[in-house]
Backbone as CSV, one residue per row, in Angstrom:
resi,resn,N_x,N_y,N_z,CA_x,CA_y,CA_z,C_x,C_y,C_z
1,UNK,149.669,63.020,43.260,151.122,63.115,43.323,151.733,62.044,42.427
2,UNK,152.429,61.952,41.514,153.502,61.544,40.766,154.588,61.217,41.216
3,UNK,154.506,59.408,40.874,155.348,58.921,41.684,157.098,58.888,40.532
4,UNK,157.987,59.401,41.200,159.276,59.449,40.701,160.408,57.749,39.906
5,UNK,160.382,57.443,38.926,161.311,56.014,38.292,162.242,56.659,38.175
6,UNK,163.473,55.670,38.550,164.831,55.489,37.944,164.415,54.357,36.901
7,UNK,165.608,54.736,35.947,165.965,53.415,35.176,166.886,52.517,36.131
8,UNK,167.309,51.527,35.115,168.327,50.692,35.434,169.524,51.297,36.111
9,UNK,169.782,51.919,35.151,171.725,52.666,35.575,171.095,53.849,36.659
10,UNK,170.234,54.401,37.314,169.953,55.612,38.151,169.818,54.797,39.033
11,UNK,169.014,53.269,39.149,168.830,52.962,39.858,170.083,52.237,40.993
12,UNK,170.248,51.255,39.683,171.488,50.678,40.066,172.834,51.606,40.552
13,UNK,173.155,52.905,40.354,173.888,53.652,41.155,173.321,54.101,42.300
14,UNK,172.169,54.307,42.322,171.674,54.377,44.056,172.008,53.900,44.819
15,UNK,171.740,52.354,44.800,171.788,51.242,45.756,172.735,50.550,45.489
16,UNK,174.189,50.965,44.736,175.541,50.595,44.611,175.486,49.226,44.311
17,UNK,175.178,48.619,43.048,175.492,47.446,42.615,175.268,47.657,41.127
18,UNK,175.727,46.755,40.104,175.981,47.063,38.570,174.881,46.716,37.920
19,UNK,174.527,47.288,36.770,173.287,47.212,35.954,172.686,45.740,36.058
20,UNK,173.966,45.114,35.713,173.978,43.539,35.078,173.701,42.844,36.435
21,UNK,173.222,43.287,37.590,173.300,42.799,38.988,171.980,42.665,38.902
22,UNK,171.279,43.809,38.856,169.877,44.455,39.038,168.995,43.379,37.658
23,UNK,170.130,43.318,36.728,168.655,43.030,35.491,168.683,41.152,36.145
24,UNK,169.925,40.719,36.462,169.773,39.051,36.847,168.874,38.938,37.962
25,UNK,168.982,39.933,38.713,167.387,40.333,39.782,166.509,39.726,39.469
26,UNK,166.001,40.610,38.299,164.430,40.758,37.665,164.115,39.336,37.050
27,UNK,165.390,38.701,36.504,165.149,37.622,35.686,164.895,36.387,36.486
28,UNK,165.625,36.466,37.567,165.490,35.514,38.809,164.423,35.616,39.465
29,UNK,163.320,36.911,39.274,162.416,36.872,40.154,162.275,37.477,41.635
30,UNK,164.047,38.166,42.250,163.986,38.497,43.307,163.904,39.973,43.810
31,UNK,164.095,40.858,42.319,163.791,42.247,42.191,163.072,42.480,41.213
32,UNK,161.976,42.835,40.979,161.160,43.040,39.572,160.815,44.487,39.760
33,UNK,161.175,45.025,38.521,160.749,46.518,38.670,159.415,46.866,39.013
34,UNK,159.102,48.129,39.304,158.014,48.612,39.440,157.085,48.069,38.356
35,UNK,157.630,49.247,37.023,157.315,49.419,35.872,158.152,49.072,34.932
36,UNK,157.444,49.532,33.804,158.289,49.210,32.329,157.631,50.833,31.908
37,UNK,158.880,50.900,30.475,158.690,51.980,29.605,157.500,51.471,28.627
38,UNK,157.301,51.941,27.625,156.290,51.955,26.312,157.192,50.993,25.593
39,UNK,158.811,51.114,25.750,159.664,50.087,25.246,160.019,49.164,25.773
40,UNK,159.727,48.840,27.010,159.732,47.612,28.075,161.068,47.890,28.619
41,UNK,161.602,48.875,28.810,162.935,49.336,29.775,162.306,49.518,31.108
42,UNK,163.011,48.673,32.343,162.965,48.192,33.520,162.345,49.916,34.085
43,UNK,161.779,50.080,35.139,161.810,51.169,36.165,161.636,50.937,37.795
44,UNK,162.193,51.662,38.192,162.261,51.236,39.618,161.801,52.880,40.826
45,UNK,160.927,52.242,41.768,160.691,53.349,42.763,161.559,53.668,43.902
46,UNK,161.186,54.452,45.212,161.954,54.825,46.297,161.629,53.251,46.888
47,UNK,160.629,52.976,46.601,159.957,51.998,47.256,161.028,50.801,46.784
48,UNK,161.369,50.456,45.796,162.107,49.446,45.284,164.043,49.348,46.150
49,UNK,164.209,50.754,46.515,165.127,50.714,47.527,165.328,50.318,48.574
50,UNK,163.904,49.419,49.544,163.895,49.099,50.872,164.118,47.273,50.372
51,UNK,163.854,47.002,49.140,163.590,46.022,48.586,164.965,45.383,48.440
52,UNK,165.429,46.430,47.660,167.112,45.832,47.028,167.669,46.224,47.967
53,UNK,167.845,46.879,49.157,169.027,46.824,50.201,168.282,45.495,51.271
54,UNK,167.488,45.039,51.201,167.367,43.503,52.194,167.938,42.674,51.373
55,UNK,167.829,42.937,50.313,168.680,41.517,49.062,169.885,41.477,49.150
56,UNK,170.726,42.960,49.626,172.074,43.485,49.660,172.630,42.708,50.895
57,UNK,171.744,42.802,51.776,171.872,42.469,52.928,171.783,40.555,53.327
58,UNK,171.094,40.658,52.866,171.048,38.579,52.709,172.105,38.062,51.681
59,UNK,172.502,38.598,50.117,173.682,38.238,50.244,175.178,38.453,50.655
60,UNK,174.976,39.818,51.168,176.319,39.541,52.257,176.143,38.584,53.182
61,UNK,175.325,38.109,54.293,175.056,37.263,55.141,175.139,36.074,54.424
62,UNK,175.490,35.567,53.096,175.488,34.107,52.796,174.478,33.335,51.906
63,UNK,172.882,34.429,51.795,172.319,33.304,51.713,171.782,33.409,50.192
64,UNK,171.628,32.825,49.708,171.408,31.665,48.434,170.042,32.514,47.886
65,UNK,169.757,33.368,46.365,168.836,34.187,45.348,167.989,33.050,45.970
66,UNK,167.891,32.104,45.742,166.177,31.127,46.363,165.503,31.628,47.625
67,UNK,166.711,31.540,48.586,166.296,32.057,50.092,165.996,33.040,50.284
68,UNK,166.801,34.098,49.567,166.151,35.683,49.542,164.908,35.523,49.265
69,UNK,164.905,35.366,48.102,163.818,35.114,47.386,162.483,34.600,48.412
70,UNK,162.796,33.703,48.928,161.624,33.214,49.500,161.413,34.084,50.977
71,UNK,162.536,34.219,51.716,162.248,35.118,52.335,161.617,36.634,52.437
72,UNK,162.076,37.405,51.030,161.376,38.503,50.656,159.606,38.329,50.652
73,UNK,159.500,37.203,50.320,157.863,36.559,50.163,157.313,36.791,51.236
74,UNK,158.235,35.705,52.367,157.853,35.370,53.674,157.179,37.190,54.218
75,UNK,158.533,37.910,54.549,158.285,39.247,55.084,157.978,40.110,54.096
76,UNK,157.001,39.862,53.444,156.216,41.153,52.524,155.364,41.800,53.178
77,UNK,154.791,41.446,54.091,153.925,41.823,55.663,154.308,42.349,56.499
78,UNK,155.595,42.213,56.799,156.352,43.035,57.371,156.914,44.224,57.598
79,UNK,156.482,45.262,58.698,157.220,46.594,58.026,158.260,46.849,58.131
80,UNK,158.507,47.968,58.202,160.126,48.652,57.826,160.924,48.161,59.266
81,UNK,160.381,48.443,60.163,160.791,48.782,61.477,161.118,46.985,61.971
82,UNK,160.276,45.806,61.734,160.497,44.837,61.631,161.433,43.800,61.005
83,UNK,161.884,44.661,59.848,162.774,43.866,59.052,163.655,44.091,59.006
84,UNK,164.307,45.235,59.558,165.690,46.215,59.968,166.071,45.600,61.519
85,UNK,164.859,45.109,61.864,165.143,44.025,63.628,166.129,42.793,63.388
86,UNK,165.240,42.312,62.189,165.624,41.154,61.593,166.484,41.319,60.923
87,UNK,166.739,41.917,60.169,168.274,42.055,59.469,169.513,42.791,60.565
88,UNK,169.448,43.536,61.733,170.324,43.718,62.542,170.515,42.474,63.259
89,UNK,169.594,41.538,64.006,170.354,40.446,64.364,170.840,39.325,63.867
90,UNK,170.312,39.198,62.516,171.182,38.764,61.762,172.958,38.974,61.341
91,UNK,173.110,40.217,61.219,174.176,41.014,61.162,174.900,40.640,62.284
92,UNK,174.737,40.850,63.485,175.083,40.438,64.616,175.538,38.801,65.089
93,UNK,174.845,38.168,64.756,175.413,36.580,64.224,176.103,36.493,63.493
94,UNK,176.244,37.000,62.744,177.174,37.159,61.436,178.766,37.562,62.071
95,UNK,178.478,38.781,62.523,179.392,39.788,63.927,180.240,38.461,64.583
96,UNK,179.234,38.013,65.041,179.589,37.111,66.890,180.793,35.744,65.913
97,UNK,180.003,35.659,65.210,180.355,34.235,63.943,181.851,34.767,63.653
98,UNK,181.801,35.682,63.055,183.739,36.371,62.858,184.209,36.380,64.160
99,UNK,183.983,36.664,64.825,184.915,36.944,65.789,184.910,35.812,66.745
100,UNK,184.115,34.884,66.633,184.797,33.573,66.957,185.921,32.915,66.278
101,UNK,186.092,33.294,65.001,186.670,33.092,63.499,188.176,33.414,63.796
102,UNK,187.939,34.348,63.919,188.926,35.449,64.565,189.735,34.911,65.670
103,UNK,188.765,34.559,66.641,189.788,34.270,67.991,190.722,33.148,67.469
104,UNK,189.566,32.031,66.972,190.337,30.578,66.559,191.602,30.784,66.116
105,UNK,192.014,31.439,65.139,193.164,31.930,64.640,194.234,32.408,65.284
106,UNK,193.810,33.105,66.353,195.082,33.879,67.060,195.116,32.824,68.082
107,UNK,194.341,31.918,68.566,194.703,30.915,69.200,195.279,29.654,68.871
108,UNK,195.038,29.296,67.046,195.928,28.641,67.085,197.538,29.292,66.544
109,UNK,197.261,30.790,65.734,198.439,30.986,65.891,199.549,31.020,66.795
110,UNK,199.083,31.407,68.259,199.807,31.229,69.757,200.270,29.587,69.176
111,UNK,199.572,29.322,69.295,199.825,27.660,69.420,201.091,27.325,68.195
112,UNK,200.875,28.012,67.235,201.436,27.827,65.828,203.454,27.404,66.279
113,UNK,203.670,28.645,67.293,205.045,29.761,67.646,205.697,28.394,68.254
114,UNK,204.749,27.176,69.017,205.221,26.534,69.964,205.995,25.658,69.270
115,UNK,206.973,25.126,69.180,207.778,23.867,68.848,207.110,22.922,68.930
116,UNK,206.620,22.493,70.149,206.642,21.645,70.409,205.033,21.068,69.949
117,UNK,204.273,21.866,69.532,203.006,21.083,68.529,203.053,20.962,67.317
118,UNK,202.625,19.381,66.771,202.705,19.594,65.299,201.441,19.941,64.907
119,UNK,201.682,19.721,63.322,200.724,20.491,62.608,199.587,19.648,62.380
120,UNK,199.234,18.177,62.970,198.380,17.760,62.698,197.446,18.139,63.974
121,UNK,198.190,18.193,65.017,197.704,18.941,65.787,196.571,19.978,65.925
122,UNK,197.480,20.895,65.400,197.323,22.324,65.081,195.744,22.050,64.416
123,UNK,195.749,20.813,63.332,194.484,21.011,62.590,193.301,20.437,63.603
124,UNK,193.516,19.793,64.559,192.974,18.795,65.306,192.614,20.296,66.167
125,UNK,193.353,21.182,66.502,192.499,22.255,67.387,192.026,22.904,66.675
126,UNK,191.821,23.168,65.178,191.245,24.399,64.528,190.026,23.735,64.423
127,UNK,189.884,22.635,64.180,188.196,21.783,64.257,187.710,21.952,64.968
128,UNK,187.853,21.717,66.337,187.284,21.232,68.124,187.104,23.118,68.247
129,UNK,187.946,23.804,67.997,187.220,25.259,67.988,186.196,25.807,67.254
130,UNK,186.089,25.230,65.560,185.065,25.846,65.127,183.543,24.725,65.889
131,UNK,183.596,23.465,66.397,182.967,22.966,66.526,182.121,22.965,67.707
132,UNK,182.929,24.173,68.744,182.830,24.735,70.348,182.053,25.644,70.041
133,UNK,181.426,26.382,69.296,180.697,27.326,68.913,179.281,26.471,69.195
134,UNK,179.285,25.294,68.295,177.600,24.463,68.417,177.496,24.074,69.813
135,UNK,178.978,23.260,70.320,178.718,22.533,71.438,178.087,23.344,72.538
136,UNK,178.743,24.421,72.533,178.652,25.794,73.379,177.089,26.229,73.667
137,UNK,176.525,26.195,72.265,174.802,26.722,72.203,173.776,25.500,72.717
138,UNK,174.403,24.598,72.762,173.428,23.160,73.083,173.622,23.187,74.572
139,UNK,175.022,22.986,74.863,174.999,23.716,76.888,173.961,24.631,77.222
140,UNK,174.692,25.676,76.402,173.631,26.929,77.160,172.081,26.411,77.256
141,UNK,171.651,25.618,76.458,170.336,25.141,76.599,170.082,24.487,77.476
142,UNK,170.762,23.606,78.233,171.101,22.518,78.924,171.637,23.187,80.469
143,UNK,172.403,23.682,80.629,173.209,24.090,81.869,172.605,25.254,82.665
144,UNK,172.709,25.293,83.450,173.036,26.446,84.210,174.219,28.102,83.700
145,UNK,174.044,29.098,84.148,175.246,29.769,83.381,176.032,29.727,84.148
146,UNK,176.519,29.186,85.479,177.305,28.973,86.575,178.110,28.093,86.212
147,UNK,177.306,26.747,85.398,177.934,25.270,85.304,178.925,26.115,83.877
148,UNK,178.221,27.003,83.220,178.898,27.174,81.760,180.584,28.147,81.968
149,UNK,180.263,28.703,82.898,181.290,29.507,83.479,182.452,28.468,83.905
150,UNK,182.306,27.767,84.440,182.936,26.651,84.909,183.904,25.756,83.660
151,UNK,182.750,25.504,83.133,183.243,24.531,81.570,184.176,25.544,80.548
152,UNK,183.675,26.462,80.571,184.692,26.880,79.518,185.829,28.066,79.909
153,UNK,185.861,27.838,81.437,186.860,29.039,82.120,186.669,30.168,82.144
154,UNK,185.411,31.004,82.147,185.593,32.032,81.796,185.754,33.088,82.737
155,UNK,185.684,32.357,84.086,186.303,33.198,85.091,187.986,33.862,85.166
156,UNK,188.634,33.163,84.169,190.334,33.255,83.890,190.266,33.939,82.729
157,UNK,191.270,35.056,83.158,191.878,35.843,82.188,192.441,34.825,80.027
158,UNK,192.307,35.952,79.404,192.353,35.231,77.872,193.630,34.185,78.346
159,UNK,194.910,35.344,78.797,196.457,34.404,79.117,196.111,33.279,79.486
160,UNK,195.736,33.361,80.750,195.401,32.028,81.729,195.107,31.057,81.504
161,UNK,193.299,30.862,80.194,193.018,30.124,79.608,193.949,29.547,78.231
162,UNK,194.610,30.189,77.628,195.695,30.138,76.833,196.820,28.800,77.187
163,UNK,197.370,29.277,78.252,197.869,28.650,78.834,197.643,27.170,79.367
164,UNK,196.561,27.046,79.806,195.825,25.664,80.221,195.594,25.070,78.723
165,UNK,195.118,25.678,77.874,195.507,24.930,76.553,196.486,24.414,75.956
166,UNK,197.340,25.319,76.013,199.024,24.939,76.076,199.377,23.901,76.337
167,UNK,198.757,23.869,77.956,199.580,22.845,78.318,199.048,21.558,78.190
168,UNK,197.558,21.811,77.870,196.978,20.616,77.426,197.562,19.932,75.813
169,UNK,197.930,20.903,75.406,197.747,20.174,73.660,199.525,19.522,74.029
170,UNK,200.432,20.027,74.754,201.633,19.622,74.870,201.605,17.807,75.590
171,UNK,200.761,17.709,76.537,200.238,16.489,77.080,199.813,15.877,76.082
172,UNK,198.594,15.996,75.252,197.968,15.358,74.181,199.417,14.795,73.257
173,UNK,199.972,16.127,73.003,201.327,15.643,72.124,202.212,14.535,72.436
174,UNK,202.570,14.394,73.822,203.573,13.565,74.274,202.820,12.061,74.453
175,UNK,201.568,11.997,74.531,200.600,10.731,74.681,201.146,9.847,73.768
């Protein structure tokens, strides 16, 4: 059986990224074609598609042609079914990571509306929130999920907790 090449441009429209994407790939070391022509023009398999969508996938997630790179190494052993594990919970951190992102914002925007906080403030809670994310994972290691329930309110409605912030940063203010 005869195995099927794209070129560059067949390929690179497959897996939706630009010629000039695919050839800095090859040159970097983190996509190398299958094959070459008789003229040394790049070729690429079906097989080269499981390849370049984990690359697709690590740099949306952030991380750095070296790390791919070395990671592609790492899980070359790895099968299909394994690395689609690993790249969904990745994705999912990624997920959880925005939408902590997310909340911060509409919480300090609430906060934004109030008169009565200033804006150095304001920056003083956008820190202590992105920084409640770590503190948060080192508890959970540490605590009980009873004690964690406790610490960060989560028995009270979003308002409720809102509110106790409120009225905390208004105290902090008047200090």
């Amino acid at each position: 059986m005869t195995e099927t090449y794209f070129t560059v441009k067949q390929f690179a429209n497959m897996i939706g990224i630009t010629e000039r994407t695919l050839q800095y790939y090859d040159r970097k070391g983190v996509l190398k074609p299958t094959s070459y022509t008789d003229h040394g023009h790049r070729l690429y398999t079906h097989e080269d598609i499981f390849t370049a969508q984990k690359i697709i996938t690590f740099k949306y997630l952030g991380f750095s042609l070296k790390e791919i790179k070395a990671h592609l190494y790492e899980s070359a052993a790895k099968n299909m079914q394994e690395t689609l594990k690993e790249q969904k919970k990745l994705l999912e951190e990624k997920r959880d990571h925005l939408i902590h992102v997310i909340r911060t914002i509409s919480r300090v925007e609430k906060m934004a509306d109030m008169s009565e906080i200033n804006k150095d403030l304001l920056l003083a809670i956008i820190h202590a929130t992105q920084a409640e994310e770590d503190v948060e994972q080192w508890l959970a290691n540490h605590l009980s999920p009873s004690s964690m329930e406790k610490i960060f309110i989560r028995h009270l409605s979003e308002e409720e907790r809102f509110d106790i912030e409120r009225k905390v940063m208004v105290y902090v203010h008047h200090l």
